[in-house]
Biopython code that builds the backbone (N, CA, C, O; Angstrom):
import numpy as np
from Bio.PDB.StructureBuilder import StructureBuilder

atoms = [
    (1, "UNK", "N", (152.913, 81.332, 39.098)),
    (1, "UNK", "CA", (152.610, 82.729, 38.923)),
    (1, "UNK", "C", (152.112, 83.282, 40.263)),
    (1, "UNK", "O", (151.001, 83.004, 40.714)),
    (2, "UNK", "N", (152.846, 83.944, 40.768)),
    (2, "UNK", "CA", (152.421, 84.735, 41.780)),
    (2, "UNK", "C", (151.557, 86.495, 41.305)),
    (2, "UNK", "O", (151.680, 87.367, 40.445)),
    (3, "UNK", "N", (150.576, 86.157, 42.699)),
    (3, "UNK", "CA", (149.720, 87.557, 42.595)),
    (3, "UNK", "C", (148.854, 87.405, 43.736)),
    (3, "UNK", "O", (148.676, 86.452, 44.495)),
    (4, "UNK", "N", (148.121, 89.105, 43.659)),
    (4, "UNK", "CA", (147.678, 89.057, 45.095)),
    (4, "UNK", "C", (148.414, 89.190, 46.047)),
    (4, "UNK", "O", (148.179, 88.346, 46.911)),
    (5, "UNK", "N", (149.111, 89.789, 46.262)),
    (5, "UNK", "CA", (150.532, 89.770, 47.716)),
    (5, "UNK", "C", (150.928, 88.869, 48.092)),
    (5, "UNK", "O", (150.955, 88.457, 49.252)),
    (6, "UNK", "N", (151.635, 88.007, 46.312)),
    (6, "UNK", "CA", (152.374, 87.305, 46.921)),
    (6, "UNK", "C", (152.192, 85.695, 46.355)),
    (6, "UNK", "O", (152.965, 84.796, 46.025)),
    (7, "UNK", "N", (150.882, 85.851, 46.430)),
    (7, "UNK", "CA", (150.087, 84.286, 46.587)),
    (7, "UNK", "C", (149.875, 83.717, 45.174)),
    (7, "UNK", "O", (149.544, 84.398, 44.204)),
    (8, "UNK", "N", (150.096, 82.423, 45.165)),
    (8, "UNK", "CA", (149.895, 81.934, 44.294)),
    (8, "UNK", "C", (148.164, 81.673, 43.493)),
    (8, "UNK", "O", (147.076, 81.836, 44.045)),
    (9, "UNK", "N", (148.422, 81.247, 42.116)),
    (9, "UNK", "CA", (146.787, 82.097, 41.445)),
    (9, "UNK", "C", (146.312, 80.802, 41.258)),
    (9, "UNK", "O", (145.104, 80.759, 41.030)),
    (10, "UNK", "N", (147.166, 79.230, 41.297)),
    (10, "UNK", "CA", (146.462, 78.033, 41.239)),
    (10, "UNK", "C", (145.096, 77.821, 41.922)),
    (10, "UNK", "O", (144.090, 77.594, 41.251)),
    (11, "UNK", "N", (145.079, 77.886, 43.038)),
    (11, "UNK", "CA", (143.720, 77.642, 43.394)),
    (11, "UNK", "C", (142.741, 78.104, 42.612)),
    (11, "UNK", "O", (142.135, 77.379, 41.822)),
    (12, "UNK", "N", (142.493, 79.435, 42.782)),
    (12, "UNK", "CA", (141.870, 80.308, 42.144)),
    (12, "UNK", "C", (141.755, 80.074, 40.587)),
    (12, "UNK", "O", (140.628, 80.127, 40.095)),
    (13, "UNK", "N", (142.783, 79.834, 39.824)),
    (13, "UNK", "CA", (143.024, 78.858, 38.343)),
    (13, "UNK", "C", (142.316, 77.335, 38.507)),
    (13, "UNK", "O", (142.097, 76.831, 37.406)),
    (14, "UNK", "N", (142.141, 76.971, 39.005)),
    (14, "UNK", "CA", (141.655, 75.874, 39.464)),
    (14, "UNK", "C", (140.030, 75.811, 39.633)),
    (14, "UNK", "O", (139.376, 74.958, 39.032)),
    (15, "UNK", "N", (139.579, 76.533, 40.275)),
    (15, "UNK", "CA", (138.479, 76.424, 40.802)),
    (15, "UNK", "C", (137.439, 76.904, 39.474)),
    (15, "UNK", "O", (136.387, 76.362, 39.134)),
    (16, "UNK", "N", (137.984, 77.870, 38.979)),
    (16, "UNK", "CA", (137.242, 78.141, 37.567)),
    (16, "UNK", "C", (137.463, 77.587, 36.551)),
    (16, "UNK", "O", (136.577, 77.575, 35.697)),
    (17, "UNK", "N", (138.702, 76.952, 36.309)),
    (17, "UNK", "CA", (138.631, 75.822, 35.240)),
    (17, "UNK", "C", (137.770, 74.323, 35.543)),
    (17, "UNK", "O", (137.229, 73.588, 34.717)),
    (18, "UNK", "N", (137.850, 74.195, 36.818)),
    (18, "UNK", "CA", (136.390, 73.058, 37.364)),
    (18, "UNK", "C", (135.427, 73.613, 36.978)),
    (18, "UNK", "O", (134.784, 72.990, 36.133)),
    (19, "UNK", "N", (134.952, 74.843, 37.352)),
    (19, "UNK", "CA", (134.059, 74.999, 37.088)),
    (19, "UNK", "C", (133.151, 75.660, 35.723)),
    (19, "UNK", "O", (131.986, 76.059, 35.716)),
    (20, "UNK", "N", (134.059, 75.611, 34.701)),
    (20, "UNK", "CA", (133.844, 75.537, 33.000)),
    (20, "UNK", "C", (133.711, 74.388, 32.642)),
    (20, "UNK", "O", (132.673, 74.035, 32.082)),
    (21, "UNK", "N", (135.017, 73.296, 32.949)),
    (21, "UNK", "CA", (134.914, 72.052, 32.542)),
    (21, "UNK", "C", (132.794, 71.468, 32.774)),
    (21, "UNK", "O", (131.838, 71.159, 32.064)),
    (22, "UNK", "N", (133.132, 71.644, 34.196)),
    (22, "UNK", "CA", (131.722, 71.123, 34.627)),
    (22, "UNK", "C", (130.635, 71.738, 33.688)),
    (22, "UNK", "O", (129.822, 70.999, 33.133)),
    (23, "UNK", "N", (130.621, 73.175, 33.501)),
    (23, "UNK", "CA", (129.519, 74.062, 32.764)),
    (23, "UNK", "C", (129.595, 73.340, 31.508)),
    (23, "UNK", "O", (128.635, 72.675, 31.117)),
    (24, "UNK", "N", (131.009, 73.457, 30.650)),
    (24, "UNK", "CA", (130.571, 72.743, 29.800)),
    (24, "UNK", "C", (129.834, 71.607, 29.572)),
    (24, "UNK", "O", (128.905, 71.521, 28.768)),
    (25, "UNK", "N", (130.512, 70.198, 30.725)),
    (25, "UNK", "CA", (129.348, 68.915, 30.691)),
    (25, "UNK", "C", (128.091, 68.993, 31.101)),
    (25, "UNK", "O", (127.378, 67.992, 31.039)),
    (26, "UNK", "N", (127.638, 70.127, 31.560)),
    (26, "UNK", "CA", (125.803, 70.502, 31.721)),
    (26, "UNK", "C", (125.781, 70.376, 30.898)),
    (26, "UNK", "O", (125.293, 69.319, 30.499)),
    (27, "UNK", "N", (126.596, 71.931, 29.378)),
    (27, "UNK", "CA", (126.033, 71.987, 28.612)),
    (27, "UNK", "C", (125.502, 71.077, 27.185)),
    (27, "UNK", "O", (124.512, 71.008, 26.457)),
    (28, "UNK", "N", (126.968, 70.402, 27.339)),
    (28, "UNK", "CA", (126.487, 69.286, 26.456)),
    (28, "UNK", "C", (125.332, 68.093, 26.842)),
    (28, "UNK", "O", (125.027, 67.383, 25.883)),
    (29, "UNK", "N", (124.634, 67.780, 28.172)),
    (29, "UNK", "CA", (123.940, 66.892, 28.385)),
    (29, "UNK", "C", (122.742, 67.921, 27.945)),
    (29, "UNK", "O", (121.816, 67.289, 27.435)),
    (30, "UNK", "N", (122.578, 68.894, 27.985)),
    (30, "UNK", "CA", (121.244, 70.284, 27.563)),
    (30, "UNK", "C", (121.427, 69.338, 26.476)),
    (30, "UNK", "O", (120.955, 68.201, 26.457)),
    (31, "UNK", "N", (122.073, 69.822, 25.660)),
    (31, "UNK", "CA", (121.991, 69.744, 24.303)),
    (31, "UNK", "C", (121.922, 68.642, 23.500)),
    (31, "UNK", "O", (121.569, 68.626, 22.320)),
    (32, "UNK", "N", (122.359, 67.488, 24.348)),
    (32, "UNK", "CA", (121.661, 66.218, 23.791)),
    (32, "UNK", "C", (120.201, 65.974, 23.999)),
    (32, "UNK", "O", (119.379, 65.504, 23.213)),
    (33, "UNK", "N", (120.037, 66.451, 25.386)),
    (33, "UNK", "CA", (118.548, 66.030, 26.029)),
    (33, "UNK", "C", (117.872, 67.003, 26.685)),
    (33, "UNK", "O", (117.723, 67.204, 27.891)),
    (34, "UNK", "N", (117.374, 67.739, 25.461)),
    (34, "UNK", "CA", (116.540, 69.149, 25.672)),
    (34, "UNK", "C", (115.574, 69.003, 26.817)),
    (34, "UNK", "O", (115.428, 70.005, 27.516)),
    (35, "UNK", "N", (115.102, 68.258, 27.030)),
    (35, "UNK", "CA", (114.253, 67.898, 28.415)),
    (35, "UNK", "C", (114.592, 67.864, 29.608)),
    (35, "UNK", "O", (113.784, 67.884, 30.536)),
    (36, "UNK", "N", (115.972, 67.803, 29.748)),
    (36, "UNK", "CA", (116.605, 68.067, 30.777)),
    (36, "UNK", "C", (116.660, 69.714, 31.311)),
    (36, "UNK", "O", (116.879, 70.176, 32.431)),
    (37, "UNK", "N", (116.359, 70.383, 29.989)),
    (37, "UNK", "CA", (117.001, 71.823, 30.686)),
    (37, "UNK", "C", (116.289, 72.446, 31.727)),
    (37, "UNK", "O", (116.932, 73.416, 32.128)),
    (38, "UNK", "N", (115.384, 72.314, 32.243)),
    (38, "UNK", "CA", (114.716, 73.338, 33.343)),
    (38, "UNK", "C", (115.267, 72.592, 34.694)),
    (38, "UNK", "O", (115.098, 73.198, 35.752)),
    (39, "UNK", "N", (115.867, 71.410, 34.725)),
    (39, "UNK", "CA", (116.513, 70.365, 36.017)),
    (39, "UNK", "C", (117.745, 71.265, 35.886)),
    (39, "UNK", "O", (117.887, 72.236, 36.630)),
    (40, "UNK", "N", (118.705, 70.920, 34.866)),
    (40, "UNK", "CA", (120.559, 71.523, 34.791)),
    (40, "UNK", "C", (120.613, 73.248, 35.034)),
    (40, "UNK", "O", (121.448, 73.832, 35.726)),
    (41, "UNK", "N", (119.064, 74.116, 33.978)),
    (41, "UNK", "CA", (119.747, 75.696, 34.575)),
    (41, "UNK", "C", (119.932, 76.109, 36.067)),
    (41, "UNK", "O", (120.854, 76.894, 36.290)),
    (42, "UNK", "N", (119.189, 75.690, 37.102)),
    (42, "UNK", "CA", (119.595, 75.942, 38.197)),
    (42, "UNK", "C", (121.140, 75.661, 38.896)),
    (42, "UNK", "O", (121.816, 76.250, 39.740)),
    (43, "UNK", "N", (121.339, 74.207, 37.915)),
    (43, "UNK", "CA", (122.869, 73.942, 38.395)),
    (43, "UNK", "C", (123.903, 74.654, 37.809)),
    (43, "UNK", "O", (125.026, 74.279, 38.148)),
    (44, "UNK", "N", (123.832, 75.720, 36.901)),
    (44, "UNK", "CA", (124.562, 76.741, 36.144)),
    (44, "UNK", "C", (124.568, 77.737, 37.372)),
    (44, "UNK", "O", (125.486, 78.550, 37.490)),
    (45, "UNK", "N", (123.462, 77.661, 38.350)),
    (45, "UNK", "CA", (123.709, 79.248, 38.983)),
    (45, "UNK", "C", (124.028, 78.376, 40.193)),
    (45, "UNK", "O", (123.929, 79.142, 41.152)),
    (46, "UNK", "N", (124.266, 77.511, 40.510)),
    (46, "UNK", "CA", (124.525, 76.844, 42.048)),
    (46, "UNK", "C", (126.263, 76.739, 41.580)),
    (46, "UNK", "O", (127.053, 77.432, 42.219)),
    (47, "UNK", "N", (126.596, 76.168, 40.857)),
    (47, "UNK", "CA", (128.194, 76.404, 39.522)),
    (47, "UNK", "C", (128.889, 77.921, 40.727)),
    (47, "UNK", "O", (129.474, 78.061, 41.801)),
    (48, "UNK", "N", (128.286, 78.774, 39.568)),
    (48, "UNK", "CA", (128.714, 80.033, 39.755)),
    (48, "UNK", "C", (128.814, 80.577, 40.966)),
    (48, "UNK", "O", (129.807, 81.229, 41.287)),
    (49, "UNK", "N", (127.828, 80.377, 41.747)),
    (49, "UNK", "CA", (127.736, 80.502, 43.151)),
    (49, "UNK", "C", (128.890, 80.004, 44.321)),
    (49, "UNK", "O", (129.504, 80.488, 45.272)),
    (50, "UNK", "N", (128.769, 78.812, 43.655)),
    (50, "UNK", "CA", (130.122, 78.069, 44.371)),
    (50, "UNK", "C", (132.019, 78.748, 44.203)),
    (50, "UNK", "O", (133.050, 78.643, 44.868)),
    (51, "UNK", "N", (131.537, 79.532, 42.720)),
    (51, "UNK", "CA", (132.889, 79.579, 42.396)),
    (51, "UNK", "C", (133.319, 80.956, 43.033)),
    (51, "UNK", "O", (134.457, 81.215, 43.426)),
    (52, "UNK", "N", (132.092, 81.904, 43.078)),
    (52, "UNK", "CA", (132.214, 83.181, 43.377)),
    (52, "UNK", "C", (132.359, 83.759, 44.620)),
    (52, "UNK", "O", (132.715, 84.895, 44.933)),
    (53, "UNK", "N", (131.838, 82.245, 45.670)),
    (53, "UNK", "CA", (132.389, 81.996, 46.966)),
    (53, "UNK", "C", (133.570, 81.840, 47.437)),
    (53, "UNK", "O", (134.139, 82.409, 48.369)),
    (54, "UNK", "N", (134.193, 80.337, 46.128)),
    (54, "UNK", "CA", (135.642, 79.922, 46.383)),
    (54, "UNK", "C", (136.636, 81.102, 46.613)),
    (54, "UNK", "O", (137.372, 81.343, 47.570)),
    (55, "UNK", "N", (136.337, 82.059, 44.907)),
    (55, "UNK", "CA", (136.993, 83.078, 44.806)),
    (55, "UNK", "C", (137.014, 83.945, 46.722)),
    (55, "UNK", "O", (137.848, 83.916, 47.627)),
    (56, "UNK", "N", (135.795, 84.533, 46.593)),
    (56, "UNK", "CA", (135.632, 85.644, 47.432)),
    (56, "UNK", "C", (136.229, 85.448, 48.977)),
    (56, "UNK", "O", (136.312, 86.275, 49.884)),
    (57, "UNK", "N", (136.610, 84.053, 48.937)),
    (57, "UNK", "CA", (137.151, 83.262, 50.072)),
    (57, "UNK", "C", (138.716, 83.326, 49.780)),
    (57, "UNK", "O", (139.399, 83.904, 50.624)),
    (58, "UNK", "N", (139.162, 82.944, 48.988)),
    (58, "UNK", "CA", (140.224, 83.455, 48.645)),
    (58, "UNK", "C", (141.051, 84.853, 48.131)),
    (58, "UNK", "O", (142.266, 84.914, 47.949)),
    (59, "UNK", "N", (140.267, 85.738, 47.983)),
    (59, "UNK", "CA", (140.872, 86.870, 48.347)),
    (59, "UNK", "C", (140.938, 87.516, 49.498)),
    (59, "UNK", "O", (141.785, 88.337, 49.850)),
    (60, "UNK", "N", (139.701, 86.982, 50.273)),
    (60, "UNK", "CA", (139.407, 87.118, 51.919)),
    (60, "UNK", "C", (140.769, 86.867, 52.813)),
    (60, "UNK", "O", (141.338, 87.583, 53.637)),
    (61, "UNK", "N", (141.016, 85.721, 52.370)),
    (61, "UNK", "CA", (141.902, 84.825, 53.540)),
    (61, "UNK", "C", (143.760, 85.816, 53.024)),
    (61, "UNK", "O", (144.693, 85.822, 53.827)),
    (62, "UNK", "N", (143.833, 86.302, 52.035)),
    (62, "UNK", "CA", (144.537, 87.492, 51.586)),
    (62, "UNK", "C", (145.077, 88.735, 51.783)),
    (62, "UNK", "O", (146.234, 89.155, 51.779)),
    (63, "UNK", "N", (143.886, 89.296, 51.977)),
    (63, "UNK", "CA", (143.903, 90.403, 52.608)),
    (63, "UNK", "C", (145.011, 91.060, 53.256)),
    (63, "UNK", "O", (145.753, 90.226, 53.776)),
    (64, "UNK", "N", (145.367, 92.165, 53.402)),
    (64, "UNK", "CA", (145.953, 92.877, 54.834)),
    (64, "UNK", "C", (145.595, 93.911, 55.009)),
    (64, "UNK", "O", (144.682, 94.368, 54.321)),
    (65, "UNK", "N", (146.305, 94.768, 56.177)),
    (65, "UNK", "CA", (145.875, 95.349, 56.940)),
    (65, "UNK", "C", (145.605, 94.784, 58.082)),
    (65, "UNK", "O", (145.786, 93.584, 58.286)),
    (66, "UNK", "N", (144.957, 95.936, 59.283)),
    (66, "UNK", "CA", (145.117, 95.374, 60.445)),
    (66, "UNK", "C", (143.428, 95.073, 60.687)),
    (66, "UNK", "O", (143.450, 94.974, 61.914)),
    (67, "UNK", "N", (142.318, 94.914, 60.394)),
    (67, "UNK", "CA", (141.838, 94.704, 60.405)),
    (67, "UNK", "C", (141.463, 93.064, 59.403)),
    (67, "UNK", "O", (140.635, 92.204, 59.704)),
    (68, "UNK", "N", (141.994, 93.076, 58.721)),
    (68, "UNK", "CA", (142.001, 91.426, 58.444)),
    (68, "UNK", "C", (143.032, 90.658, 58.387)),
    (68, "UNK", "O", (143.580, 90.157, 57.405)),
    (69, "UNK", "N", (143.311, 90.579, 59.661)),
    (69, "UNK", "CA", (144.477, 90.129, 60.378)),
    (69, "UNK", "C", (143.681, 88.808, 61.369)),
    (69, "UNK", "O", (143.428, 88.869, 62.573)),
    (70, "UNK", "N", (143.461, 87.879, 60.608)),
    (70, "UNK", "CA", (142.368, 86.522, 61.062)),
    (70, "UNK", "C", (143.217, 86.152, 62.558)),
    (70, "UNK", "O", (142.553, 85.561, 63.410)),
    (71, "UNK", "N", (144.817, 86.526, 62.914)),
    (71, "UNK", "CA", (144.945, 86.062, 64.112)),
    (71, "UNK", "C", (145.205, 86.660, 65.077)),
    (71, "UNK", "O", (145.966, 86.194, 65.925)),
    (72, "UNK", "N", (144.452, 88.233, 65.226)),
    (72, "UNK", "CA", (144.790, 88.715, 65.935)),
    (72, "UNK", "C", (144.647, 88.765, 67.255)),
    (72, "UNK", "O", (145.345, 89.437, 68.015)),
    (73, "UNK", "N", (143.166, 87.605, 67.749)),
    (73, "UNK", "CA", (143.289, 87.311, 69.247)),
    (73, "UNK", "C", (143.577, 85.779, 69.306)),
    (73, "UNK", "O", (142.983, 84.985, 70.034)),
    (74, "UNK", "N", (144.596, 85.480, 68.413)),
    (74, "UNK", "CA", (145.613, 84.592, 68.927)),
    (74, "UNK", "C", (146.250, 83.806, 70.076)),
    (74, "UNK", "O", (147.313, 84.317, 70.427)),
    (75, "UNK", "N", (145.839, 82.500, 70.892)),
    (75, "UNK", "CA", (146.501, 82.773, 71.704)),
    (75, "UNK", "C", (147.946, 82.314, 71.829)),
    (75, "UNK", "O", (148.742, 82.486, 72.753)),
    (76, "UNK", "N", (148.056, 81.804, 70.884)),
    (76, "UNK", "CA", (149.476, 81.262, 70.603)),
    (76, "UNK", "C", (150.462, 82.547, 70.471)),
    (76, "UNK", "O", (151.645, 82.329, 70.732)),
    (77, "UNK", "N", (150.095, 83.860, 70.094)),
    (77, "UNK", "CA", (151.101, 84.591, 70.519)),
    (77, "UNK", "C", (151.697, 84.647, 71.276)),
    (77, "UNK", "O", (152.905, 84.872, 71.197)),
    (78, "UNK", "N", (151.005, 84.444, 72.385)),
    (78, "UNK", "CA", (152.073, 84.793, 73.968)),
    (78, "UNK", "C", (152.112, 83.686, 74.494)),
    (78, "UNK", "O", (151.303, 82.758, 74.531)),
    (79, "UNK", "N", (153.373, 83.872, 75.014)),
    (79, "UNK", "CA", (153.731, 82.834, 75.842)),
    (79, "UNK", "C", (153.303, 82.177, 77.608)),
    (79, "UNK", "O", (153.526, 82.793, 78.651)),
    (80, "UNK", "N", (152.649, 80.778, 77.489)),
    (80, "UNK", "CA", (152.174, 80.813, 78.417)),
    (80, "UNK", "C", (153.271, 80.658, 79.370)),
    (80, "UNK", "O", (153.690, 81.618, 80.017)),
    (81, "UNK", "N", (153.707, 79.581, 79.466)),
    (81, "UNK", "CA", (155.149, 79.307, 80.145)),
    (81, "UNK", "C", (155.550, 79.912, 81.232)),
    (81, "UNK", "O", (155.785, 79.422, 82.337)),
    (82, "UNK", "N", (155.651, 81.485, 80.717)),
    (82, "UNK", "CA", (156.079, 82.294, 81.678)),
    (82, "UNK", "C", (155.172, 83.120, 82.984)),
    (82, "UNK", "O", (155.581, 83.841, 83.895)),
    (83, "UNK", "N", (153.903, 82.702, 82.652)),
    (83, "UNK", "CA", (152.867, 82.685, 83.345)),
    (83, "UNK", "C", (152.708, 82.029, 84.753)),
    (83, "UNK", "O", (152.049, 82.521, 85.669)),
    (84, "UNK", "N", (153.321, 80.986, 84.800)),
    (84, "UNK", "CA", (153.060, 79.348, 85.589)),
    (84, "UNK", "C", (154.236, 80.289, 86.713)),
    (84, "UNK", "O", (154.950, 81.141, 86.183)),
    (85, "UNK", "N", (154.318, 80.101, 87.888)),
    (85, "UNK", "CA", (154.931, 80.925, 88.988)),
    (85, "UNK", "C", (155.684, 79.872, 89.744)),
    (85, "UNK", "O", (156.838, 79.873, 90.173)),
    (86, "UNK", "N", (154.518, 78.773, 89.809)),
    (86, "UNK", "CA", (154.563, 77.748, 90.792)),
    (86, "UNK", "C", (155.784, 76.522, 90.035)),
    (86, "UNK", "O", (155.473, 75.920, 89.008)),
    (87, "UNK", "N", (156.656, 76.382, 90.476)),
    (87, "UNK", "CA", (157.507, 74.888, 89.898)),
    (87, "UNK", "C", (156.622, 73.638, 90.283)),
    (87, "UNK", "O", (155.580, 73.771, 90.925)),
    (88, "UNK", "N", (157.075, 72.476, 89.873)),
    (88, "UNK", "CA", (156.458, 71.278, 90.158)),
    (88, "UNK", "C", (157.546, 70.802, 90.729)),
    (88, "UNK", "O", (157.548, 69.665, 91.200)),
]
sb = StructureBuilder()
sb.init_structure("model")
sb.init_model(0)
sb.init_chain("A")
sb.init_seg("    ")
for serial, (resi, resn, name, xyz) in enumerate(atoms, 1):
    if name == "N":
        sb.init_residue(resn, " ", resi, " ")
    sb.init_atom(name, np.array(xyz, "f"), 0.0, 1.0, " ", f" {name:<3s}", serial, name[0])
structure = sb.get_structure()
């Protein structure tokens, strides 16, 4: 499935189904071992954090326009080659 200009949505499908799967196995260790919960809620928001990064990183690297254009001082654009004057 393409989207986003273009790009495929796996990653992005990916990264949030890790990161349910995972939510869910917090949640079931909560819920066996209520004593655990004030250790695991922080790892619910470190979870989310991570994912909302992955995401926000991946629509980043997306983008267009000429301003998020990640190669625009490139130097592989130009050619050095033709630079060099001197033969060997």
């Amino acid at each position: 499935m393409r989207i986003w200009h273009g790009r495929h949505a796996a990653p992005l499908i990916a990264i949030w189904l890790f990161a349910f799967i995972v939510a869910a196995i917090l949640y079931k260790i909560e819920d066996i071992q209520p004593a655990l919960s004030d250790l695991i809620r922080p790892l619910y928001v470190i979870l989310i954090a991570l994912a909302l990064l992955v995401t926000w990183k991946w629509f980043r690297a997306r983008a267009i326009g000429e301003q998020h254009d990640r190669r625009h001082g490139d130097r592989r654009h130009t050619d050095r080659r033709d630079d060099n004057d001197t033969d060997p």
